[in-house]
C-alpha positions as CSV (number, residue, x, y, z in Angstrom):
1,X,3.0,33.1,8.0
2,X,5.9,34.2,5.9
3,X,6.3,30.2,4.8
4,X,2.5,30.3,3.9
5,X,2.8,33.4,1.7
6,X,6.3,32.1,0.0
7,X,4.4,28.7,-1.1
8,X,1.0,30.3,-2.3
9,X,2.4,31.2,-6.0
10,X,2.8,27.1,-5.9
11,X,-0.5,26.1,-4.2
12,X,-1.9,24.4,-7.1
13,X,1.1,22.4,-8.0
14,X,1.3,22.3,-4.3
15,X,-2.4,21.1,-4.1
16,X,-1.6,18.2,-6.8
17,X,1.4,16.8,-4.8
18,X,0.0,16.4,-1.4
19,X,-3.1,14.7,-3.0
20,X,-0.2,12.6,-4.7
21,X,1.2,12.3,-1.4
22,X,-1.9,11.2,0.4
23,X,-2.8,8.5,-2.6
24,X,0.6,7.1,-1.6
25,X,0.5,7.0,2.0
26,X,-3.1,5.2,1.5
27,X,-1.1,3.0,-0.5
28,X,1.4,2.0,2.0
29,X,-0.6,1.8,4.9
30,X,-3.4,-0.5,2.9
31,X,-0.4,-2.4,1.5
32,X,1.4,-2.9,4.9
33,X,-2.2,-3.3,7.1
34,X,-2.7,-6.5,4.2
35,X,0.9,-7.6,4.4
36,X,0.4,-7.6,8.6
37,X,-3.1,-9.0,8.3
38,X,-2.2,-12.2,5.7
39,X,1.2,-12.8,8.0
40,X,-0.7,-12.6,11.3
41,X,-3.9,-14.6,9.7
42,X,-1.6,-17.4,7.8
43,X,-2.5,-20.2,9.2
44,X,-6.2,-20.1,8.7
45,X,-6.3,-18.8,5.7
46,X,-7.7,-21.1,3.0
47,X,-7.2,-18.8,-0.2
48,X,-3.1,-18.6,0.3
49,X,-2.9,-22.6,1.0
50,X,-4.6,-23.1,-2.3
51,X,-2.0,-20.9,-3.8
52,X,0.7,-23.0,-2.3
53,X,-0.9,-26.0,-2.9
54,X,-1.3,-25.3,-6.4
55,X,2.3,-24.0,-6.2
56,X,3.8,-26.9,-5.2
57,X,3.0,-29.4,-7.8
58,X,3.7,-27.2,-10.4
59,X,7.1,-26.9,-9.0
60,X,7.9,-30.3,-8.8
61,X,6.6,-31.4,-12.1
């Protein structure tokens, strides 16, 4: 209780960061559920063999 009261003069900075903080961790976990999804999916996965594809050449010319 005594941690609650200290923090209230703060609660709408308070309020800003954790909505901060909860944008960010929905970041992450969006970035890191596509990064686990496009390495676990690779091999059928038409869109990132054009990429390479495309890639390639480019690099060798």
């Amino acid at each position: 209780m005594r941690s609650f009261k200290l923090r209230r003069p703060y609660r709408g900075m308070g309020l800003l960061e954790t909505q901060k903080r909860l944008l960010y961790s929905y970041l992450k976990i969006s970035l890191l559920l596509a990064v686990y999804a496009t390495t676990s999916l690779q091999p059928p996965k038409p869109a990132e063999a054009q990429t390479d594809a495309s890639a390639k050449p480019a690099g060798r010319r």
